[in-house]
C-alpha positions as CSV (number, residue, x, y, z in Angstrom):
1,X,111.5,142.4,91.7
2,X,114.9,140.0,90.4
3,X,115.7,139.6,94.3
4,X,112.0,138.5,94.7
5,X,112.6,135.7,92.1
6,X,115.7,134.5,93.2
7,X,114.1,133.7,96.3
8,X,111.5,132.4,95.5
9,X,113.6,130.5,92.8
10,X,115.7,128.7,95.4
11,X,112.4,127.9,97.4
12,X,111.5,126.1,94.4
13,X,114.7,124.6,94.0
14,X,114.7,123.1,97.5
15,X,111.8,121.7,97.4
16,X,112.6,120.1,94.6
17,X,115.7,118.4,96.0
18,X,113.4,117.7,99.7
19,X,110.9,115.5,97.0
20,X,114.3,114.2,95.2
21,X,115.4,112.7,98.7
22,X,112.2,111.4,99.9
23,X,111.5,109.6,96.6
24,X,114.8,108.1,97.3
25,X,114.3,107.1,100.5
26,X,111.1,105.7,99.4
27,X,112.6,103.8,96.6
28,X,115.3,102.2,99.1
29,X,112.8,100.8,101.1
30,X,111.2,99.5,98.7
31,X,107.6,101.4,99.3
32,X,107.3,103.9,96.5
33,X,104.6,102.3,95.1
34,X,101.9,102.6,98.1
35,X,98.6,104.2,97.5
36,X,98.7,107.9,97.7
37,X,97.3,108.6,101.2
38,X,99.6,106.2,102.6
39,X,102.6,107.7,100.7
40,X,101.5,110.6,102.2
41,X,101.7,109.3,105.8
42,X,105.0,107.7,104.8
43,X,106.8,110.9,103.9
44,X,105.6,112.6,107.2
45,X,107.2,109.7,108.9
46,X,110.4,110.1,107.2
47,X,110.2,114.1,107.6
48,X,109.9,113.0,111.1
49,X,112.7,110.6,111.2
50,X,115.3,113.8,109.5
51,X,115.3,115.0,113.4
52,X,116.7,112.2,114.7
53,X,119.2,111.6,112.2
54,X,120.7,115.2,114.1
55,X,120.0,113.2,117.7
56,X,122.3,110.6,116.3
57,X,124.9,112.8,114.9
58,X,125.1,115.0,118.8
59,X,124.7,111.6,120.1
60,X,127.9,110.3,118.4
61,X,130.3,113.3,118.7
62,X,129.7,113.7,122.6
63,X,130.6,109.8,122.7
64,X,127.6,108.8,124.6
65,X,126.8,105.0,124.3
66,X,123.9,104.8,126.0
67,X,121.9,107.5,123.8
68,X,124.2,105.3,120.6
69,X,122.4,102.4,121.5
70,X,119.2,103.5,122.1
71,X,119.2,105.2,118.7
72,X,120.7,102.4,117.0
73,X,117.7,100.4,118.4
74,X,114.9,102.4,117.2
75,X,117.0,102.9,113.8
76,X,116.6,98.9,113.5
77,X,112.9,99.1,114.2
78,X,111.7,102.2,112.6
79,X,113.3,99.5,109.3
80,X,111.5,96.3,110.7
81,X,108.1,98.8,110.2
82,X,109.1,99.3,106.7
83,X,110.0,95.7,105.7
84,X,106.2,95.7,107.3
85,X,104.7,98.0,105.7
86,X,106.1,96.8,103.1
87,X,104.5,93.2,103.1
88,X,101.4,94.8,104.3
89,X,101.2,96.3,100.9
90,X,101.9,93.4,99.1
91,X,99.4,91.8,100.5
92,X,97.0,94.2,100.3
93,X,97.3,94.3,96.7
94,X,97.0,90.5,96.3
95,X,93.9,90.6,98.3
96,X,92.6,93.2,95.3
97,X,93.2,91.2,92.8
């Protein structure tokens, strides 16, 4: 039974740093105050986005510029879509008022 909830303890315990880091990453781009079910969306995005960050990483040790560059250009506009976003909501909420 003590194994049991240990396990499920440390579950608990990494989910709880998984929300930590993607209220982070929300915060540093400045979008942690979108509506719920776009917050949502947003955090599937970035759950998406955790792969690559591996794609870079093997990218970089095996030296390959080509796979560098091509990552460092969709880096630089997966954050263009979230100074977007962004604005979007900005607006969106000025529209409401």
């Amino acid at each position: 039974m003590a194994f049991g909830n240990k396990k499920e303890e440390k579950l608990l315990a990494k989910q709880a740093e998984q929300e930590k880091q993607i209220q982070e990453m929300l915060n540093d781009r400045e979008v942690s105050d979108l509506p719920e079910e776009y917050r949502n969306a947003s955090i599937k995005a970035m759950r998406g986005l955790a792969g690559n960050n591996l794609a870079a990483i093997s990218a970089a040790l095996k030296g390959n510029t080509s796979d560098m560059a091509s990552l460092t250009y969709l880096n630089s506009i997966t954050e263009q879509n979230w100074i977007i976003i962004r604005l979007l909501n900005e607006i969106s909420s000025k529209l409401d008022k």
